[in-house]
C-alpha positions as CSV (number, residue, x, y, z in Angstrom):
1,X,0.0,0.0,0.0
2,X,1.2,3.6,-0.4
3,X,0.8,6.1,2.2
4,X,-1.4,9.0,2.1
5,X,-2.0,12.0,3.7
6,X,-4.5,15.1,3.4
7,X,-3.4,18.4,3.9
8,X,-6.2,20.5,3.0
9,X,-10.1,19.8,2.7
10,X,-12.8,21.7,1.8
11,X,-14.6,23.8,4.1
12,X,-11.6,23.6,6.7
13,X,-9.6,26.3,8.1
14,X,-11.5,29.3,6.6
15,X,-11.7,28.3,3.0
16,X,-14.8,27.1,1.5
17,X,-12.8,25.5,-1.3
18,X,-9.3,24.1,-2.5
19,X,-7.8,23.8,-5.9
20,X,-4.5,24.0,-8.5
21,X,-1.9,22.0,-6.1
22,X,1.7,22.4,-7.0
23,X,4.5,20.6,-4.8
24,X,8.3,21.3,-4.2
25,X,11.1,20.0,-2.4
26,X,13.8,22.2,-0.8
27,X,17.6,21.5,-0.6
28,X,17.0,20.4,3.0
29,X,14.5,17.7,2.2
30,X,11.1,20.1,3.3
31,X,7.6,19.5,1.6
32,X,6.1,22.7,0.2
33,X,2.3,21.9,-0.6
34,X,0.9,24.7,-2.4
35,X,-2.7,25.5,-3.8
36,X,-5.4,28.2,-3.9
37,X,-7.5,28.6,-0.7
38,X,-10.8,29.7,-2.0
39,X,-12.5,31.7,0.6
40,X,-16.4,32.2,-0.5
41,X,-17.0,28.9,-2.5
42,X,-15.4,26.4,-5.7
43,X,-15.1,29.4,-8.0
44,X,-12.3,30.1,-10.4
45,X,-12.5,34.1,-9.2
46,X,-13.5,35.6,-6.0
47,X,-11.6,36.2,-2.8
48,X,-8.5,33.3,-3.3
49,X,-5.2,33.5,-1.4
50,X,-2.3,30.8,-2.0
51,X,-2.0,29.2,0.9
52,X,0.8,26.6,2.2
53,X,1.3,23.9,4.1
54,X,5.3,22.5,4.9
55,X,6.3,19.1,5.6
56,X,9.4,17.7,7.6
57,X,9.1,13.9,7.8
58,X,8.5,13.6,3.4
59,X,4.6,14.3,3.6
60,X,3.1,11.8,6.0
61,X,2.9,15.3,8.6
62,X,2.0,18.7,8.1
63,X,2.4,22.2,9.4
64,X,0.0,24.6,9.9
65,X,-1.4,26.2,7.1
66,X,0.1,29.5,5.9
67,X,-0.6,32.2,3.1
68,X,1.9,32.6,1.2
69,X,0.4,35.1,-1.0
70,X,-2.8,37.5,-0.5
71,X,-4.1,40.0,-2.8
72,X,-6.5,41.7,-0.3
73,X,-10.2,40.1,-0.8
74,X,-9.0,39.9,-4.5
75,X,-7.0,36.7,-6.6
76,X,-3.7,35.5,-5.7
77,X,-3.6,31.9,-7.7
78,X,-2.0,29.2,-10.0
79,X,0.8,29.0,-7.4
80,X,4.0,28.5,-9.8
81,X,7.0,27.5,-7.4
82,X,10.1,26.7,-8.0
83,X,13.8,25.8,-5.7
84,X,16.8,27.4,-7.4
85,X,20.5,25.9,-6.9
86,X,20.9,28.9,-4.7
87,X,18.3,27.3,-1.7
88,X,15.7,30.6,-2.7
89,X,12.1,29.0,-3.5
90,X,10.5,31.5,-5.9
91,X,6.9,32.1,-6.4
92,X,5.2,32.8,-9.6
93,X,1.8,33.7,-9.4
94,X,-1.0,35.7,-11.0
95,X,-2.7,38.6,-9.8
96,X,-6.6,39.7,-10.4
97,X,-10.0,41.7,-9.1
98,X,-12.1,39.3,-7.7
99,X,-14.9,40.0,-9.9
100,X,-13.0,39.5,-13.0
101,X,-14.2,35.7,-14.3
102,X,-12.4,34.2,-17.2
103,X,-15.8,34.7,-19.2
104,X,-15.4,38.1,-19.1
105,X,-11.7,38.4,-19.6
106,X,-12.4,36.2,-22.6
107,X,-14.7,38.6,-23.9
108,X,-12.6,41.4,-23.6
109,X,-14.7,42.9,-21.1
110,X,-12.3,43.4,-17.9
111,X,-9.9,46.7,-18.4
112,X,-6.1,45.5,-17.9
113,X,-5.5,46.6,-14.2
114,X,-8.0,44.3,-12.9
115,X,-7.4,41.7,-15.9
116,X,-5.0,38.2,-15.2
117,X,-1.4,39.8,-14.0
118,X,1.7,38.3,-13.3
119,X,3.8,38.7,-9.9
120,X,6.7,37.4,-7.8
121,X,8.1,36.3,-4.4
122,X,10.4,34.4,-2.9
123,X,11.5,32.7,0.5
124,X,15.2,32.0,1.4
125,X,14.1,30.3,4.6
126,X,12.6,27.2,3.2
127,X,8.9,28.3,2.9
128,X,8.9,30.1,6.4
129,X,8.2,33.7,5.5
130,X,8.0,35.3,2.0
131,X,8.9,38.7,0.5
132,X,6.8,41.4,-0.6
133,X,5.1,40.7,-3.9
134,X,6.6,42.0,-6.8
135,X,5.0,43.0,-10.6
136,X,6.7,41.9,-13.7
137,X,3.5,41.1,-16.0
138,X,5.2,44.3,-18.4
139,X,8.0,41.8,-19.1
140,X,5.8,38.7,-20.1
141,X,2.7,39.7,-21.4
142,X,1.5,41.1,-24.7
143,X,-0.6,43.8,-25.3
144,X,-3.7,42.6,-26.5
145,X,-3.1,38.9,-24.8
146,X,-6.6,38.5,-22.6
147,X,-6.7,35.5,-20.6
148,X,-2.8,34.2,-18.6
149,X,-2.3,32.1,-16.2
150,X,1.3,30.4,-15.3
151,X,1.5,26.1,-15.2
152,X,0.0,25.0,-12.9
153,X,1.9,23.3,-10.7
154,X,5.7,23.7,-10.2
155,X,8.3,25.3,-12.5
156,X,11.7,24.8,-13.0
157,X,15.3,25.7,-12.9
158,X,17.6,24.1,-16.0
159,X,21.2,22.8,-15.7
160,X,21.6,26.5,-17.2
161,X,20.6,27.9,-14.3
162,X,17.5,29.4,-16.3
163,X,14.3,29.4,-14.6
164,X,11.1,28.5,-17.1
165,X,7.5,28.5,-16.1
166,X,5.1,27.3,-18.1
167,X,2.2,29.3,-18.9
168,X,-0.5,29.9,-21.3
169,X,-2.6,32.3,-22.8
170,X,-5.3,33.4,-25.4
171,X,-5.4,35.8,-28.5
172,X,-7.5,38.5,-29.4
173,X,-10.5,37.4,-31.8
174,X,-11.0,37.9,-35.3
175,X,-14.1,38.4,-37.5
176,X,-17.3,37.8,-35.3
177,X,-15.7,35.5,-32.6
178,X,-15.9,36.6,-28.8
179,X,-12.5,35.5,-27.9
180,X,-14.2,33.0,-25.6
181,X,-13.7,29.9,-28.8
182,X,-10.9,27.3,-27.8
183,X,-8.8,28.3,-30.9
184,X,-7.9,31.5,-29.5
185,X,-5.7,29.3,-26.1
186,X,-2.3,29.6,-26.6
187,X,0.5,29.0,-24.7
188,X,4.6,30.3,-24.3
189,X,7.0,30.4,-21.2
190,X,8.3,32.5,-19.1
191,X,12.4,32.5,-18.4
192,X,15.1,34.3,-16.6
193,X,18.3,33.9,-17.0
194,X,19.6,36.1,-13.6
195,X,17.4,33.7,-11.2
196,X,14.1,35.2,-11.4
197,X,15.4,39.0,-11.3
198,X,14.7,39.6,-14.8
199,X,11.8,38.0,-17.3
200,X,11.3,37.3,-20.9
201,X,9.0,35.4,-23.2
202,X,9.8,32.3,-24.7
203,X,8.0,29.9,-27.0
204,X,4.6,31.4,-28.8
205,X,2.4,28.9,-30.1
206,X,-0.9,30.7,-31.1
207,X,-2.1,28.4,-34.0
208,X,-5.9,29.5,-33.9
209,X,-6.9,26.8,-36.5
210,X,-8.5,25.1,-33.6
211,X,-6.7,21.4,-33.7
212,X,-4.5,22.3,-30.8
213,X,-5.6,24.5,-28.6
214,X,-2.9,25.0,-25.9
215,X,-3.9,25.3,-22.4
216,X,-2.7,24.4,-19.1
217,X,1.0,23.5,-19.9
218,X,3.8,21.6,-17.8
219,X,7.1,20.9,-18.4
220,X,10.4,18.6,-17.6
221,X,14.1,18.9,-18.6
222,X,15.4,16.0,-20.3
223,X,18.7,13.9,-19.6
224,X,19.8,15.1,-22.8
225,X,19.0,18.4,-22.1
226,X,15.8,19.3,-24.3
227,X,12.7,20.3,-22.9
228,X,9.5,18.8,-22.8
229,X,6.7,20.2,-22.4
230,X,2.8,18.7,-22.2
231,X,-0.3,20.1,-22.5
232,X,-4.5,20.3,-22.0
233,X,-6.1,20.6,-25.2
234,X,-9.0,22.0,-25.5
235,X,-10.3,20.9,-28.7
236,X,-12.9,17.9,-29.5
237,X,-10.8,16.1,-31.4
238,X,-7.6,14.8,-31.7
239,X,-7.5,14.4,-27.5
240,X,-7.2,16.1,-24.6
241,X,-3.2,16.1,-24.5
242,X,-0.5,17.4,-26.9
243,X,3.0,17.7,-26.5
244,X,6.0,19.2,-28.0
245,X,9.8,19.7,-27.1
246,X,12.3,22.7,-26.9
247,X,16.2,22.3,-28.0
248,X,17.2,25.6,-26.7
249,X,15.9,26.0,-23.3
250,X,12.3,27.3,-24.0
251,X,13.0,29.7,-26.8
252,X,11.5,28.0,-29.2
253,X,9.8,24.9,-29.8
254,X,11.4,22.3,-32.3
255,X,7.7,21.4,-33.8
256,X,4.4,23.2,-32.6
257,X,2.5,21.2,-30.0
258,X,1.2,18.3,-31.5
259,X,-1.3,15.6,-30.5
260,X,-0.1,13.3,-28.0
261,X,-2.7,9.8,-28.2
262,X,-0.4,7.4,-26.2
263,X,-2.1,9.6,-22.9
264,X,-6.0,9.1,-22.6
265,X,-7.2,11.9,-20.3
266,X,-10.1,14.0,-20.0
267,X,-9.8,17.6,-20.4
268,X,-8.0,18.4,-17.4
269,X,-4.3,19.6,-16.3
270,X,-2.0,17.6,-15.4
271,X,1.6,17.4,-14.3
272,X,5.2,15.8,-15.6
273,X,8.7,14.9,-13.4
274,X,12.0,13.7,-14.9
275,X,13.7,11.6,-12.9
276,X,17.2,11.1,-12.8
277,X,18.2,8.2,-10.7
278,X,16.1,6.3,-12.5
279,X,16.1,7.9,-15.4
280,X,12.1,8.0,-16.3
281,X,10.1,10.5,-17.7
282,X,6.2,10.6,-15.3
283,X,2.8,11.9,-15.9
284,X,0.1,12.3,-13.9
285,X,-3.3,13.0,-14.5
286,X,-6.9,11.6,-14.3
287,X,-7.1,8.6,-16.9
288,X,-10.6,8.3,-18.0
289,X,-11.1,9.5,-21.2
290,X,-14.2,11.6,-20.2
291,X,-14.5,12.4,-16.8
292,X,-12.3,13.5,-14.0
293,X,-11.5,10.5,-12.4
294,X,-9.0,7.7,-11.9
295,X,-6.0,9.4,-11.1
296,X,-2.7,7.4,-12.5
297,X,1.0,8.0,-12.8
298,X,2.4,7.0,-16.5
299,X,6.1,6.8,-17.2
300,X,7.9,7.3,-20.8
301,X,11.7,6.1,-21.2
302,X,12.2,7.9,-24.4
303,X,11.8,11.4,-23.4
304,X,7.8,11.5,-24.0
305,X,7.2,9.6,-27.2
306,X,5.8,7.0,-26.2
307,X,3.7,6.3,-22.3
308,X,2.7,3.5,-20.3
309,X,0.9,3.2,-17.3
310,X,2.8,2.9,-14.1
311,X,0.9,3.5,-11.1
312,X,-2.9,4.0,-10.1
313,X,-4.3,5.5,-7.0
314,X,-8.0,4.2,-7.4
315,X,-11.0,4.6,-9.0
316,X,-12.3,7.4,-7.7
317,X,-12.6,11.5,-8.9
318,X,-9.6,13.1,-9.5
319,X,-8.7,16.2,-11.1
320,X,-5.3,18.8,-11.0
321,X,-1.8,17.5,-10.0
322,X,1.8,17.9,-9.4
323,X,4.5,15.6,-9.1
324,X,7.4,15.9,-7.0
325,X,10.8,14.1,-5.5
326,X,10.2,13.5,-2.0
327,X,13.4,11.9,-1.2
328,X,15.4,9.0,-3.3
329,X,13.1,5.9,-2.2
330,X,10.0,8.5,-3.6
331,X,8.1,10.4,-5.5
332,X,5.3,12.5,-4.2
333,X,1.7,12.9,-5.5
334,X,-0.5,16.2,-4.3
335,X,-3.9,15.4,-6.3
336,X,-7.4,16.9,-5.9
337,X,-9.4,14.0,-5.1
338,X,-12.5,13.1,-3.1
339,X,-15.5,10.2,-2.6
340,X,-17.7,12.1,-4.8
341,X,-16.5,14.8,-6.2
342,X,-12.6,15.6,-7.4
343,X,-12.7,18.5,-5.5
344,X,-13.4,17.9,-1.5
345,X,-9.7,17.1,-1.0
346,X,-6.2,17.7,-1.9
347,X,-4.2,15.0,-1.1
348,X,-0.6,13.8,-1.2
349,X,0.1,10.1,-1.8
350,X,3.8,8.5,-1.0
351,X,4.3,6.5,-4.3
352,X,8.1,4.1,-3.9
353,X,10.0,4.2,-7.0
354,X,9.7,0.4,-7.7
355,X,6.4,0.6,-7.6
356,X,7.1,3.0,-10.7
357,X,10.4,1.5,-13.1
């Protein structure tokens, strides 16, 4: 059996909701469980802090629940940690009024100051306390872009040093469209190459011929130093994953995102981890093909052509994830999950590596 453990339910210490987990692990071995805290209900806008929750003994404990970042009774959410080589934990987040819904920021219909904007923070004391929050949506965002959110889940820091969140975004319309059509989701990265001082765009995909429309977006470094990144796709047909790979640290993408069959998911996010020691490429995400439910962790040994399944939690719903290294024996699973709904829990499930290879 594998061990689990929940940090934070619904309803529970002053939140009437949790969602979007992302997980870290810091130099010293310490479990950062992140995720939105939703204070007035489920809702994707409203009143949300990201809130925290540490871990000393690899996840079977937690601390007390912390917020590490508040916007006031507005949005602070899709929590986008990462640990540099330097022991700092950075925070990428986004920033937004609580009455602006992604409707309406679809439709064009929220002015830019209260619109989806991106911040920073940091903590050089292993989650404890963080800094004062810090603007930098100038440096990554396009006029015009509407909707933005970064991963979800964790980001990372390459063998370069360079530090490259996921994110996605969508377009402005054309002809009659509302901006609110799937073709308009798009997605690119944002990097630094001074440790999260200073930001930039990578990648651009923005192919609005609706056969890949790129959403939530996650991403691994390869042994061989590419990067891999996989996505939701929000389009009918061909699935509800797509995948494509960088050669130069983000900048660019080899080949535009392109369908990825050999994952059956609903439309959900979902997270990836390379592993070194052993070196394996994981997934997870919920594995029914139409509903939120049956969460499993899928491994790929050739860098993400090709999947198979690896691990399965149960049977029951399951929605966002991340994946992280909880120490050498383990790999860590924070999952929204629940008896009847996906979202009653967020848990974190111990998963050994053999049960994995």
């Amino acid at each position: 059996m594998t061990e689990a453990t929940v940090p934070f339910r619904a309803g529970q210490e002053g939140y009437a909701s949790f969602r979007i987990p992302a997980a870290v692990a810091t130099e010293a071995g310490t479990l950062l469980a992140f995720c939105e805290g939703r204070v007035d209900s489920a809702a994707d806008h409203g009143h949300i802090d990201i809130v925290l929750k540490r871990s000393t003994d690899g996840g079977r404990t937690w601390g007390p629940l912390q917020v590490a970042a508040s916007n006031g009774e507005n949005l602070a959410g899709n929590p986008a940690p990462v640990v540099l080589d330097t022991g700092r934990i950075l925070l990428v987040h986004i920033r937004a009024a609580a009455f602006a819904t992604e409707d309406a920021i679809l439709r064009g219909q929220v002015e830019d100051a209260d619109g989806r904007r991106v911040w920073v923070q940091h903590s050089d004391d292993e989650g404890a306390t963080w800094s004062a929050p810090r603007e930098i949506t100038a440096q990554v965002k396009k006029p015009g872009w509407r909707w933005y959110a970064t991963t979800p889940g964790h980001a990372l820091q390459l063998a370069s040093a360079r530090v490259l969140v996921p994110a996605n975004h969508t377009v402005p319309p054309t002809g009659t469209d509302t901006g609110a059509e799937p073709r308009y989701n798009s997605g690119h990265c944002l990097l630094s190459d001074d440790r999260g001082e200073n930001w930039y765009l990578g990648y651009l995909d923005e192919n609005t011929d609706g056969y890949i429309n790129v959403n939530e977006t996650t991403a691994a470094e390869l042994p061989d130093g590419r990067v891999y990144f996989n996505t939701r796709n929000d389009s009918p047909a061909p699935g509800s994953r797509a995948d494509a790979h960088s050669a130069d640290g983000g900048r660019s993408l080899v080949k535009p995102f392109r369908p990825q069959a050999g994952l059956t998911a609903p439309v959900c996010e979902a997270s990836v981890l390379q592993l070194r020691d052993p070196d394996l490429l994981l997934y997870s995400g919920p594995a029914d093909p139409a509903f939120r439910a049956l969460m499993t962790i899928r491994a790929s040994d050739d860098g993400g052509t090709t999947w198979r399944g690896a691990f399965t939690v149960d049977g029951l719903p399951a929605a966002y994830s991340d994946l992280v290294r909880a120490d050498p024996d383990t790999v860590g699973l924070l999952y929204e999950t629940g008896d009847f709904s996906a979202y009653e829990t967020i848990a974190f499930r111990r998963v050994p590596l053999h049960r994995l290879a």
